[in-house]
PDB file with one MODEL, atoms N, CA, C and O in Angstrom:
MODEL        1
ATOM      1  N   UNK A   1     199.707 -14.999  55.634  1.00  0.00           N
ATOM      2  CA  UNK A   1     198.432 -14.347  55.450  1.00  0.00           C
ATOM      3  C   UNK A   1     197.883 -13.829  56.781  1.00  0.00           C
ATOM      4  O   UNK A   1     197.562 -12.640  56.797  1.00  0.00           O
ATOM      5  N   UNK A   2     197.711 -14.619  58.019  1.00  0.00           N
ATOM      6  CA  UNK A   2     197.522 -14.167  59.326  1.00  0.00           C
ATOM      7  C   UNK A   2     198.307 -12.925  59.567  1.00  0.00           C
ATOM      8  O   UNK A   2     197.640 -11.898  59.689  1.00  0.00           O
ATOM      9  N   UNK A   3     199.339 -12.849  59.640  1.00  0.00           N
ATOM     10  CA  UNK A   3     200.393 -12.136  60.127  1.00  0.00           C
ATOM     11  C   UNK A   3     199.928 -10.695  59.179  1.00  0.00           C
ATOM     12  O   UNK A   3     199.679  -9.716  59.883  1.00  0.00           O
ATOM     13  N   UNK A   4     199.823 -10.537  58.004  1.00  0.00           N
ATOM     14  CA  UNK A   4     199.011  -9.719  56.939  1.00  0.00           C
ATOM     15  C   UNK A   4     197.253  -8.878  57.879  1.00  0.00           C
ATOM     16  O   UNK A   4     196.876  -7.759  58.229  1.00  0.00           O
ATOM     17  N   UNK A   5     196.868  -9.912  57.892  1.00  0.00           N
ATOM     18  CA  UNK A   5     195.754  -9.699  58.534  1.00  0.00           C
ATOM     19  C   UNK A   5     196.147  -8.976  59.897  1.00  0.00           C
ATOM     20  O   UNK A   5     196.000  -7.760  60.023  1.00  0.00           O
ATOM     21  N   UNK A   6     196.525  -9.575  60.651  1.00  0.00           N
ATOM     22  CA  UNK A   6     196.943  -8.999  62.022  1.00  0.00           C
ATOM     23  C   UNK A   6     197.358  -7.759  61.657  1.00  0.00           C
ATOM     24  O   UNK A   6     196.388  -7.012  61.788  1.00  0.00           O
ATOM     25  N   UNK A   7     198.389  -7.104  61.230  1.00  0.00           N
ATOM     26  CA  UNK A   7     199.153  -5.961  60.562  1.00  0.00           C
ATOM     27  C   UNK A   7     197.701  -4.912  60.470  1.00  0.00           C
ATOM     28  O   UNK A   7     197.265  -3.944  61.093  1.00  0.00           O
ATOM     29  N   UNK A   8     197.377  -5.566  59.565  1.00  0.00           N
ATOM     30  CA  UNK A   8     196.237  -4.541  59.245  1.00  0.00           C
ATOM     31  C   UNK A   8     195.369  -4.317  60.044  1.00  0.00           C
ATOM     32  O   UNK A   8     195.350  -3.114  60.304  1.00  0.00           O
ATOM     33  N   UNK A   9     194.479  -4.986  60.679  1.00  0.00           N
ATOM     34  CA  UNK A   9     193.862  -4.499  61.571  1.00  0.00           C
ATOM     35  C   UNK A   9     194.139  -4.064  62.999  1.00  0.00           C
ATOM     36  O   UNK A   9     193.143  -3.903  63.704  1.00  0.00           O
ATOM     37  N   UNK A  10     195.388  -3.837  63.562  1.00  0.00           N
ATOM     38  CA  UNK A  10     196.111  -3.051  64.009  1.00  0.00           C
ATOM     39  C   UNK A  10     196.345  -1.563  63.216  1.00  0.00           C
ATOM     40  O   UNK A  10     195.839  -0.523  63.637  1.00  0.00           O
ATOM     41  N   UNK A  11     196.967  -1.614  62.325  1.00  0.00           N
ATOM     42  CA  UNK A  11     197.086  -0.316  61.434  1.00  0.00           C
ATOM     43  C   UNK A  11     195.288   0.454  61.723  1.00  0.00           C
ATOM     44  O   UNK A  11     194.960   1.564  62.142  1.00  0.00           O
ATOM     45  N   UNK A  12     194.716  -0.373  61.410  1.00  0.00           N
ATOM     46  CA  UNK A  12     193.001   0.176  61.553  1.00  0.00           C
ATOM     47  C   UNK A  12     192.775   0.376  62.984  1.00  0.00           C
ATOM     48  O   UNK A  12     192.293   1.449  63.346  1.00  0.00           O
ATOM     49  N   UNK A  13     193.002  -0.336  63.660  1.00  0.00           N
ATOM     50  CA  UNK A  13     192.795   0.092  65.074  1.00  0.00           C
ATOM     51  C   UNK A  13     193.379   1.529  66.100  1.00  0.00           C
ATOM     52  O   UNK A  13     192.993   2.248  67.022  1.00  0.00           O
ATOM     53  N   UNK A  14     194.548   1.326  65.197  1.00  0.00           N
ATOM     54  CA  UNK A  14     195.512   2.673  66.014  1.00  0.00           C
ATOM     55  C   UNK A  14     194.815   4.177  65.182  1.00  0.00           C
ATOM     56  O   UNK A  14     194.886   5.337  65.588  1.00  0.00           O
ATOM     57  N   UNK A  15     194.247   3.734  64.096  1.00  0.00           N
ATOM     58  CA  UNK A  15     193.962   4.967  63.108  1.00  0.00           C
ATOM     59  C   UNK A  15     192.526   5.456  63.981  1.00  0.00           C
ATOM     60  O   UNK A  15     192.339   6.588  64.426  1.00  0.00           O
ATOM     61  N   UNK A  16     191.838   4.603  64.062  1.00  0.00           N
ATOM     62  CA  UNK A  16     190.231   4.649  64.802  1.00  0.00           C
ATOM     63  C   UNK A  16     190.764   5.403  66.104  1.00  0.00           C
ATOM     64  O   UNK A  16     189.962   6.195  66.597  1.00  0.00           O
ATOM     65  N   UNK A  17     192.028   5.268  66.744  1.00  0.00           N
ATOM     66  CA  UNK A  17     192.265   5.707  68.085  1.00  0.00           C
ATOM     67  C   UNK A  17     192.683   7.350  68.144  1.00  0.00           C
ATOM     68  O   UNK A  17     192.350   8.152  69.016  1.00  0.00           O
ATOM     69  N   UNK A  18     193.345   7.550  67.193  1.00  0.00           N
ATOM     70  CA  UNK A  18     194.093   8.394  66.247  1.00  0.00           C
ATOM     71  C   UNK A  18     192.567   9.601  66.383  1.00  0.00           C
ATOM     72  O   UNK A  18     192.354  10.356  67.332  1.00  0.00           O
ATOM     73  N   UNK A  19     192.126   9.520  65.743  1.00  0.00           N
ATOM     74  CA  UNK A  19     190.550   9.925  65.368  1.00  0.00           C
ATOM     75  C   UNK A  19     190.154  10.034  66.548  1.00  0.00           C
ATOM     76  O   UNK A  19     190.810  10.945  67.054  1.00  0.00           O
ATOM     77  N   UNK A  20     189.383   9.578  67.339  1.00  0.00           N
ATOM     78  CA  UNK A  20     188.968   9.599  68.293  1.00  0.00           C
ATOM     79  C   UNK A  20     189.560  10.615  69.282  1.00  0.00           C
ATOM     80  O   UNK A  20     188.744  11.364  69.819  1.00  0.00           O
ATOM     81  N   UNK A  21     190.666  10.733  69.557  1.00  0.00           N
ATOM     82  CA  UNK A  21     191.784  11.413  70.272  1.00  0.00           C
ATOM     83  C   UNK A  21     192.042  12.845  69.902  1.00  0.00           C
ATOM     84  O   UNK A  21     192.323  13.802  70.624  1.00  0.00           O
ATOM     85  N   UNK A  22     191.866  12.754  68.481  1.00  0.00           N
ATOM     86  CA  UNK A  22     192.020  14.385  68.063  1.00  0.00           C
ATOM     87  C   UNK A  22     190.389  15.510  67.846  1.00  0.00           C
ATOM     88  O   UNK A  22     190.242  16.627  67.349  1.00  0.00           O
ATOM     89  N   UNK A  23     189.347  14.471  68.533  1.00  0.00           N
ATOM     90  CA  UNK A  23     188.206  15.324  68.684  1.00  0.00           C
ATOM     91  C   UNK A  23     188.546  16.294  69.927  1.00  0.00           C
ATOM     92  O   UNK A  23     189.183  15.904  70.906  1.00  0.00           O
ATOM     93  N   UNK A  24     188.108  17.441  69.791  1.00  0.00           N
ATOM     94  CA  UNK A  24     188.154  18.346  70.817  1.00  0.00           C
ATOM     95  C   UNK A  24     188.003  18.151  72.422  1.00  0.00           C
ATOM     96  O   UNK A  24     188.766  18.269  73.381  1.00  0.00           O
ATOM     97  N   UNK A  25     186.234  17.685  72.184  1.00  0.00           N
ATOM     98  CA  UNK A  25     185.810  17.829  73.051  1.00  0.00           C
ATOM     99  C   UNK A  25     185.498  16.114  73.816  1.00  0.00           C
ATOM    100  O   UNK A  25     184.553  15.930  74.584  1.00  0.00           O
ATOM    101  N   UNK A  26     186.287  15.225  73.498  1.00  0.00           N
ATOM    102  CA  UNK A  26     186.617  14.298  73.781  1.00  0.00           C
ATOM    103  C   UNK A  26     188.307  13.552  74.516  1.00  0.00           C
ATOM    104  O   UNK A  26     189.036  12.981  73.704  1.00  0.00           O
ATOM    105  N   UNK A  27     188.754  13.630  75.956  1.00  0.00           N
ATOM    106  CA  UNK A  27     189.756  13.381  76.132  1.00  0.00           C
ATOM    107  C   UNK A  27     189.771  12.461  76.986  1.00  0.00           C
ATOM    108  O   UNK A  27     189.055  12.772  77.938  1.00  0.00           O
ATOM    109  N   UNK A  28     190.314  11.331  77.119  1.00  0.00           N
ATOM    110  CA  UNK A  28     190.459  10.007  77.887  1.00  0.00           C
ATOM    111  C   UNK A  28     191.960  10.491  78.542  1.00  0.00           C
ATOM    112  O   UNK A  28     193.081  10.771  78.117  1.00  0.00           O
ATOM    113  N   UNK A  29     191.048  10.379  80.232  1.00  0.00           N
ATOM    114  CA  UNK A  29     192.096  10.670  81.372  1.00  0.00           C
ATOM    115  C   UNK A  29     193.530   9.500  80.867  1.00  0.00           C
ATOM    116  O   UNK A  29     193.506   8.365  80.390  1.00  0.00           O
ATOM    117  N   UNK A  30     194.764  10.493  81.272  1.00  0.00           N
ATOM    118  CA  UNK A  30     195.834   9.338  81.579  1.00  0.00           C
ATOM    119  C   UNK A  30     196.249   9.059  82.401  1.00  0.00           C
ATOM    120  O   UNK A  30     197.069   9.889  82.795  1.00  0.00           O
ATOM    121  N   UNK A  31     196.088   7.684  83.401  1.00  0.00           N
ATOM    122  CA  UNK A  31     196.176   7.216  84.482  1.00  0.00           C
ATOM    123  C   UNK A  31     197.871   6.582  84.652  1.00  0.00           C
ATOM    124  O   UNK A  31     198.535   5.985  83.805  1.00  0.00           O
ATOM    125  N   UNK A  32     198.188   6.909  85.849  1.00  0.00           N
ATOM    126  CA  UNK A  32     199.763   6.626  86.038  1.00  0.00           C
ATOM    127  C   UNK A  32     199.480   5.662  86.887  1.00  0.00           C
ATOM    128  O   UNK A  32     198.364   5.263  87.216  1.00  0.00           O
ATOM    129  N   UNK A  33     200.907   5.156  87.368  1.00  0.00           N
ATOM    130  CA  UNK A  33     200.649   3.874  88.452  1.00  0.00           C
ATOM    131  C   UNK A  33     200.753   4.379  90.320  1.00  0.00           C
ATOM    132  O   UNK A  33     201.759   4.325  91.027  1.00  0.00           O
ATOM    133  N   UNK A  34     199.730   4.721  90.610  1.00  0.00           N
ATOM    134  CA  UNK A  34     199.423   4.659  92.543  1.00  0.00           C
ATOM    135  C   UNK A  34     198.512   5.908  92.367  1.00  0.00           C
ATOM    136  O   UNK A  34     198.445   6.756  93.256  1.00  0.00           O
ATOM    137  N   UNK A  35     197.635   6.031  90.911  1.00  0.00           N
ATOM    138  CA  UNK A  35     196.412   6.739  91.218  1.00  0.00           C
ATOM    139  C   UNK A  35     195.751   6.326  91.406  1.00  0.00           C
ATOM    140  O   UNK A  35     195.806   5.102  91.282  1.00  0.00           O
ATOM    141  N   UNK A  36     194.199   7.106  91.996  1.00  0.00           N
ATOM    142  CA  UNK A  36     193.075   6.500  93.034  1.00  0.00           C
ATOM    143  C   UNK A  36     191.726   6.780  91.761  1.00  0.00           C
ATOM    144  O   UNK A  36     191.603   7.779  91.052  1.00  0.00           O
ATOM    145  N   UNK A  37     191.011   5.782  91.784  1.00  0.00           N
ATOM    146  CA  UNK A  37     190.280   6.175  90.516  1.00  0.00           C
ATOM    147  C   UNK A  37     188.993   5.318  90.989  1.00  0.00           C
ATOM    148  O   UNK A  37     189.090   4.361  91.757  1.00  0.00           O
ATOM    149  N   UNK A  38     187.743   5.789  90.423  1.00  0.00           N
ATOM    150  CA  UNK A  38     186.828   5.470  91.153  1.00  0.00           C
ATOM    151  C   UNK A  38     186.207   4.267  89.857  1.00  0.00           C
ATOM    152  O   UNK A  38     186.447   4.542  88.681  1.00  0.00           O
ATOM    153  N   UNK A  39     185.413   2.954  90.204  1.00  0.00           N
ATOM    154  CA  UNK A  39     184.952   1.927  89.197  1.00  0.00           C
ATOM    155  C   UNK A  39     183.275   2.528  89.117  1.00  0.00           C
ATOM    156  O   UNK A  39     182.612   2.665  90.145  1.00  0.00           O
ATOM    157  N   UNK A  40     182.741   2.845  87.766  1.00  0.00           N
ATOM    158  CA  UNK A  40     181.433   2.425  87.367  1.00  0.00           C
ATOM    159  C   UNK A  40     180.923   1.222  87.168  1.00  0.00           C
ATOM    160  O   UNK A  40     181.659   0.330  86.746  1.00  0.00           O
ATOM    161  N   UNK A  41     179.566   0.981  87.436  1.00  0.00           N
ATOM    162  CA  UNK A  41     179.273  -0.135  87.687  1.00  0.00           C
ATOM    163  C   UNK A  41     177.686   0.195  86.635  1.00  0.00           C
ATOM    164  O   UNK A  41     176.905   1.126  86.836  1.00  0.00           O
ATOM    165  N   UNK A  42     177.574  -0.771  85.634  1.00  0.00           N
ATOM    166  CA  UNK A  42     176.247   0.036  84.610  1.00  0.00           C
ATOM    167  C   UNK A  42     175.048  -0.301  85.680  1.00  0.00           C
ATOM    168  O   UNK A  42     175.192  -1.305  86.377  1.00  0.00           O
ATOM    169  N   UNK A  43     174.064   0.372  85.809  1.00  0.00           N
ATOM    170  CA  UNK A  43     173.038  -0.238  86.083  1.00  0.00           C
ATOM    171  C   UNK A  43     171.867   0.182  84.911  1.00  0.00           C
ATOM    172  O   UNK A  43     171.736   1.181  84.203  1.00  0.00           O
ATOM    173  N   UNK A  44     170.903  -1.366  85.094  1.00  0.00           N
ATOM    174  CA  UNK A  44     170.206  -1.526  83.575  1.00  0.00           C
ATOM    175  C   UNK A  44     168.948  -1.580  84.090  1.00  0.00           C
ATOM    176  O   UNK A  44     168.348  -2.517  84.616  1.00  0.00           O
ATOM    177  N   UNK A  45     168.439   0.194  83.745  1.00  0.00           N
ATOM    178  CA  UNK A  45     166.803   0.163  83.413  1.00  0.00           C
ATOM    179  C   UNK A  45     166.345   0.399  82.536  1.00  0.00           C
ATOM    180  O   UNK A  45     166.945   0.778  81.530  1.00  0.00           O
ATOM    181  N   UNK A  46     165.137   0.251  82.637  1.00  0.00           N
ATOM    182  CA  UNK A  46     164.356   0.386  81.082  1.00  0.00           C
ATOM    183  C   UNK A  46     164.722   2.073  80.620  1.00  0.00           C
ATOM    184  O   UNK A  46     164.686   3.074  81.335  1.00  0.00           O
ATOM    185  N   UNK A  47     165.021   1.968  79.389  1.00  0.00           N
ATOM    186  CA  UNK A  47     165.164   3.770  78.631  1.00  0.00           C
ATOM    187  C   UNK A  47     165.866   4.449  79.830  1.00  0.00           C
ATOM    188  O   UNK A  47     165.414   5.352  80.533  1.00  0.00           O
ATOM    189  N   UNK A  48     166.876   3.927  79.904  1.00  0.00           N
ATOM    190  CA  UNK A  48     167.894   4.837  80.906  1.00  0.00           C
ATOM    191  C   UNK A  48     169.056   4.067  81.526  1.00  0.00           C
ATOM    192  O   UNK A  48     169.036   3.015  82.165  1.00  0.00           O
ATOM    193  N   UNK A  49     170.153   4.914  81.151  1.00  0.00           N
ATOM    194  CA  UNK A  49     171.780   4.201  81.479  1.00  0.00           C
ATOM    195  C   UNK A  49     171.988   5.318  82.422  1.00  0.00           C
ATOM    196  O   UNK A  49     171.892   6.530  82.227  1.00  0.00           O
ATOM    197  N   UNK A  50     172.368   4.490  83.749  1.00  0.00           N
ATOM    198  CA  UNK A  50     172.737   4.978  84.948  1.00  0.00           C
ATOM    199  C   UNK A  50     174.127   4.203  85.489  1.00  0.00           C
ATOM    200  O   UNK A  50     174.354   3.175  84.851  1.00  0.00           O
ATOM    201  N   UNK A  51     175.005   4.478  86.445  1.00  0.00           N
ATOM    202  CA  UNK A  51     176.113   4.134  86.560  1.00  0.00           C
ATOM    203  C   UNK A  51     176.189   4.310  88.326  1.00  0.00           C
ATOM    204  O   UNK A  51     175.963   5.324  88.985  1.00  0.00           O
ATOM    205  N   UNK A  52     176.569   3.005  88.777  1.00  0.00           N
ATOM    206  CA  UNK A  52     176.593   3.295  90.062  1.00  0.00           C
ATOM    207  C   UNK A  52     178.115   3.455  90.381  1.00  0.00           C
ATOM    208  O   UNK A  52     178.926   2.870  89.663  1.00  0.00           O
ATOM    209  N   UNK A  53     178.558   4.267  91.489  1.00  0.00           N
ATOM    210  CA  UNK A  53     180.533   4.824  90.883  1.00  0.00           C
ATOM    211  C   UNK A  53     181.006   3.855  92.865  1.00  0.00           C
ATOM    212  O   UNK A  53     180.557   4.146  93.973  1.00  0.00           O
ATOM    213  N   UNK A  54     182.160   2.603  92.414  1.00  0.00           N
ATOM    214  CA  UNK A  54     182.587   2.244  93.462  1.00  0.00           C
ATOM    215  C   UNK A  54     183.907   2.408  93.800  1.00  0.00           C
ATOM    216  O   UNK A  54     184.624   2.209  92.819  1.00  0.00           O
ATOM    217  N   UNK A  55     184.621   2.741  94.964  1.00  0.00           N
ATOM    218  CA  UNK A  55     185.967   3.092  95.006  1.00  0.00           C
ATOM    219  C   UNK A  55     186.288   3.680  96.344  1.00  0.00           C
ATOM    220  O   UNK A  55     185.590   3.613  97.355  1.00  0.00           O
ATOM    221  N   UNK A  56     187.285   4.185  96.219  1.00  0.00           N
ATOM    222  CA  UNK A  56     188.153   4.352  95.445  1.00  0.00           C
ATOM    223  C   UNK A  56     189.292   3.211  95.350  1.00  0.00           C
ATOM    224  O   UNK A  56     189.596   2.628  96.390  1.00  0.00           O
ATOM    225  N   UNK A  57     189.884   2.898  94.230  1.00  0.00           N
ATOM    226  CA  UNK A  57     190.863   1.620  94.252  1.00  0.00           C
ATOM    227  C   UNK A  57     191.778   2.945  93.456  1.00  0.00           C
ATOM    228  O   UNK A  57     191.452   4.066  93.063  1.00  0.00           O
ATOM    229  N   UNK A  58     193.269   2.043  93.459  1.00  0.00           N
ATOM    230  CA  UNK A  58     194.224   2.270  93.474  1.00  0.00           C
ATOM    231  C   UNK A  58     194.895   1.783  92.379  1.00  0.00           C
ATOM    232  O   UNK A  58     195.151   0.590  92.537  1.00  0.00           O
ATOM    233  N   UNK A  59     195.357   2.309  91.131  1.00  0.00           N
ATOM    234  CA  UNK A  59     196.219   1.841  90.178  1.00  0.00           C
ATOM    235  C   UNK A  59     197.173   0.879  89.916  1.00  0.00           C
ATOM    236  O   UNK A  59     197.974   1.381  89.128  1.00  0.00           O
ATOM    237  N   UNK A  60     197.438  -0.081  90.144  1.00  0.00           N
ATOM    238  CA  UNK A  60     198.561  -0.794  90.307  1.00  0.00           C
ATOM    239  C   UNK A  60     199.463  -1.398  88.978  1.00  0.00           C
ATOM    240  O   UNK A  60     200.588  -1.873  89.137  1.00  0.00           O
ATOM    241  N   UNK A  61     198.792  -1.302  87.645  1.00  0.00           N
ATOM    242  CA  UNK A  61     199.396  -1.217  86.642  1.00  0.00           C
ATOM    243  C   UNK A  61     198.606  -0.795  85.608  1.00  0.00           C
ATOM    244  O   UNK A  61     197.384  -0.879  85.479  1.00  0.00           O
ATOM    245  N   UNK A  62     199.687  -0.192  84.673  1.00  0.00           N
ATOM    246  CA  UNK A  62     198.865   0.197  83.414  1.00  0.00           C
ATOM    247  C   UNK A  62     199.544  -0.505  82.066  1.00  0.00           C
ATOM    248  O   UNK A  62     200.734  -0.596  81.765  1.00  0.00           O
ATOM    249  N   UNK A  63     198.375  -0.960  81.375  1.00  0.00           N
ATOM    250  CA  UNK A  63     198.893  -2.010  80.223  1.00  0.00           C
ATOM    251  C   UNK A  63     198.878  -0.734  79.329  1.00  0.00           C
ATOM    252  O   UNK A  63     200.021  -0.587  78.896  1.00  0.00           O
ATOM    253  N   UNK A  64     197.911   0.416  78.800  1.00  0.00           N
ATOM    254  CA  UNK A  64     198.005   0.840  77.667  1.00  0.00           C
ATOM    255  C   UNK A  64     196.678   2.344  78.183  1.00  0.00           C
ATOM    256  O   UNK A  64     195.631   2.225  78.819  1.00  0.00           O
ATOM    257  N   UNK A  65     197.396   3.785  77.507  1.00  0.00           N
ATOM    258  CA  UNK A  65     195.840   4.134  77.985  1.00  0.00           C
ATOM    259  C   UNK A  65     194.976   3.887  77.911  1.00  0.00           C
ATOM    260  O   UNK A  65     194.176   4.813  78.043  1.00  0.00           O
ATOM    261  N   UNK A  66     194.466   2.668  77.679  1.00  0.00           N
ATOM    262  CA  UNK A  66     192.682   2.833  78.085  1.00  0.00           C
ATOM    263  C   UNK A  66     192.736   1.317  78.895  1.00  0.00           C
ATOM    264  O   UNK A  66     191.688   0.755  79.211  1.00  0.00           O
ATOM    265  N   UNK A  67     194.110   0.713  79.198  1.00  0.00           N
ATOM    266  CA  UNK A  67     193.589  -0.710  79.895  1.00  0.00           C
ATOM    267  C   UNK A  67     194.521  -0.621  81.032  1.00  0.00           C
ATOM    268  O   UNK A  67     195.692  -0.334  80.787  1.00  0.00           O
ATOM    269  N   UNK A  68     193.999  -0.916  82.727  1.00  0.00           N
ATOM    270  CA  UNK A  68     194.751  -0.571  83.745  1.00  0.00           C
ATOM    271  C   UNK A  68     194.302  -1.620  84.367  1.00  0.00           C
ATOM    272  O   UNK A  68     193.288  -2.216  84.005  1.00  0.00           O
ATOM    273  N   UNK A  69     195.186  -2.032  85.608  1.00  0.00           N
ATOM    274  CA  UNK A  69     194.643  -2.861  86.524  1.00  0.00           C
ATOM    275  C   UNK A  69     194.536  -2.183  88.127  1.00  0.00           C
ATOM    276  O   UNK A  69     195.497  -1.633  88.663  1.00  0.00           O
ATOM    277  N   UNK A  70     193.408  -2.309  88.665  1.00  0.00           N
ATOM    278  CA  UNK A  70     193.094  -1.706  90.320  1.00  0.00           C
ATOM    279  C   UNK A  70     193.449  -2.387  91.436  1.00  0.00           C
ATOM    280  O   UNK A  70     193.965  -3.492  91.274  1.00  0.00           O
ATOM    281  N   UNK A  71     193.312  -2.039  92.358  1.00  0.00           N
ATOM    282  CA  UNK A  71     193.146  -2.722  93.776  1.00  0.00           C
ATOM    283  C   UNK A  71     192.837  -1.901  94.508  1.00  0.00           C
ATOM    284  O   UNK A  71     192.847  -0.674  94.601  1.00  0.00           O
ATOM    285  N   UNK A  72     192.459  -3.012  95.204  1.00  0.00           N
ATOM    286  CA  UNK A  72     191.201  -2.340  96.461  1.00  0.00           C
ATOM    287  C   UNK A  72     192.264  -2.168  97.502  1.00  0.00           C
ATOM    288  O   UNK A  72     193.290  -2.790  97.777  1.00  0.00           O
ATOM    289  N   UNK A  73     191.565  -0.930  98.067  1.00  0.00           N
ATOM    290  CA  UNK A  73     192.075  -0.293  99.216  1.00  0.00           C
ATOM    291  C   UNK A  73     192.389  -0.885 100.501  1.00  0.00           C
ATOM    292  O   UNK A  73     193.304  -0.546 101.252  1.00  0.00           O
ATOM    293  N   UNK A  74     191.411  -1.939 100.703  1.00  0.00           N
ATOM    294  CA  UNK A  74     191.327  -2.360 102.487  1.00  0.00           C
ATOM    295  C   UNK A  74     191.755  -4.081 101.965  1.00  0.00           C
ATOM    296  O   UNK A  74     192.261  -4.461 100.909  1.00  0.00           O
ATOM    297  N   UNK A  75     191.241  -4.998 103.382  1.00  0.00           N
ATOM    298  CA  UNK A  75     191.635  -6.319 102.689  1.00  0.00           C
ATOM    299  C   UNK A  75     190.633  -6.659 102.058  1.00  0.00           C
ATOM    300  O   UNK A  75     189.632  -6.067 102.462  1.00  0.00           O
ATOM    301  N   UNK A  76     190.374  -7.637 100.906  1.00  0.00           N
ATOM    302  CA  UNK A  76     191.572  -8.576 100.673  1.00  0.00           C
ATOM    303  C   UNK A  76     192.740  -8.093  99.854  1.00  0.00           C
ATOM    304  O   UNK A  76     193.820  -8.676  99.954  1.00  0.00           O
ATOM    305  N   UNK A  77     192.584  -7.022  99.019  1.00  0.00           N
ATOM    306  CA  UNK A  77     193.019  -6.366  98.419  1.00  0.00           C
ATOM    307  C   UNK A  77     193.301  -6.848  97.298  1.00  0.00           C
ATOM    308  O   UNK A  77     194.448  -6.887  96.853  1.00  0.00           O
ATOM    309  N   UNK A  78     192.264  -7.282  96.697  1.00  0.00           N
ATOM    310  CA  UNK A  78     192.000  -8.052  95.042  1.00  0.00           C
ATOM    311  C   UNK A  78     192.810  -7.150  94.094  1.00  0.00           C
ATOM    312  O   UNK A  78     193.409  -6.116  94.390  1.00  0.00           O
ATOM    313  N   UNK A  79     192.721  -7.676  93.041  1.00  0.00           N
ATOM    314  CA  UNK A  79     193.222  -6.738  91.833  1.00  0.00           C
ATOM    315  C   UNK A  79     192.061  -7.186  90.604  1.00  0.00           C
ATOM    316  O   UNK A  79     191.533  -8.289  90.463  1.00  0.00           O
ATOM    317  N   UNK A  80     191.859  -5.926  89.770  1.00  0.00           N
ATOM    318  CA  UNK A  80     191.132  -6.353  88.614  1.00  0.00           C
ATOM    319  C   UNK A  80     191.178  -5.335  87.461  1.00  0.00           C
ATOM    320  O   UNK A  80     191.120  -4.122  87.658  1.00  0.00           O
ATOM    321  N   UNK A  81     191.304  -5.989  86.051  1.00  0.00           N
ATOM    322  CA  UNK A  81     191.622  -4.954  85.203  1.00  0.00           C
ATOM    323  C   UNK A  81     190.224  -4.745  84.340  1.00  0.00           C
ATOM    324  O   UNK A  81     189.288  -5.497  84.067  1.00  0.00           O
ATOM    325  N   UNK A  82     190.535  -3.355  84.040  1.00  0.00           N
ATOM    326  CA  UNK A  82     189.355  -2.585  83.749  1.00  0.00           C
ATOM    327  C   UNK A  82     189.934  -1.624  82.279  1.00  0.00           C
ATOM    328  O   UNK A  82     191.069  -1.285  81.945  1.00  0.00           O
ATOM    329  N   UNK A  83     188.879  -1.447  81.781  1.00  0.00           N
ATOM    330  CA  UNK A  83     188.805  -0.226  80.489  1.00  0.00           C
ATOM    331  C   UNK A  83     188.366   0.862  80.672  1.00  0.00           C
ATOM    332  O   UNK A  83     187.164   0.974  80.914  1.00  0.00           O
ATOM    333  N   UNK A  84     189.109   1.870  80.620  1.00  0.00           N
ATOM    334  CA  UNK A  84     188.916   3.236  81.002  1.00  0.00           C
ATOM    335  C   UNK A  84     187.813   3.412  79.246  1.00  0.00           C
ATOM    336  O   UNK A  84     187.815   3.122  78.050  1.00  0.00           O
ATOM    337  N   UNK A  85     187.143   4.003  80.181  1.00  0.00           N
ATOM    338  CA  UNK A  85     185.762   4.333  78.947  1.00  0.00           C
ATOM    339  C   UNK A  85     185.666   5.833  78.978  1.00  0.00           C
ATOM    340  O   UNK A  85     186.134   6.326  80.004  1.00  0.00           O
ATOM    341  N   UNK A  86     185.089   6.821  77.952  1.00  0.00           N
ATOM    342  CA  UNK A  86     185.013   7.943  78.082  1.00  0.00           C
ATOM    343  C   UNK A  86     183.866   8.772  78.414  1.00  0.00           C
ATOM    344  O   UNK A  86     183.766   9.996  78.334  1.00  0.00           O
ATOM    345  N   UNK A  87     182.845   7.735  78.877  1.00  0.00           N
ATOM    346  CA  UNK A  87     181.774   8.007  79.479  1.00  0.00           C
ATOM    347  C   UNK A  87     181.582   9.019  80.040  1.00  0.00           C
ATOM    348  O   UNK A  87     180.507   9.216  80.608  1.00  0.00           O
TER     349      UNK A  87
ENDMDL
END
């Protein structure tokens, strides 16, 4: 029954992506591995979404288009994975 479940909401998930993807005026960059890409950071005021942009870090893997992992440029040279949003 899990395994049923799982199935399906995968099947639903890729379809929602599916959709999303074939709007026009909607396209989510595709990031390769040793591109330089800059991190948003939300900032939260009242009646207004603003984004402060930090970077540039460096690609170091990509799980899937929309999930990648960064690193920072100088030391320590952390890594952290992030969701490419279409913001």
């Amino acid at each position: 029954m899990h395994r049923d479940v799982a199935a399906r909401s995968e099947k639903l998930r890729q379809q929602a992506r599916g959709r999303r993807e074939k709007k026009a005026h909607v396209r989510l960059a595709k990031f390769a591995l040793g591109d330089f890409v800059l991190l948003g950071k939300i900032i939260k005021f009242p009646n207004k979404l603003a984004l402060n942009w930090k970077g540039p870090y460096r690609v170091s893997r990509v799980d899937s288009d929309y999930v990648m992992e960064v690193q920072q440029l100088v030391e320590p040279f952390r890594t952290s994975v992030h969701h490419a949003s279409p913001l």
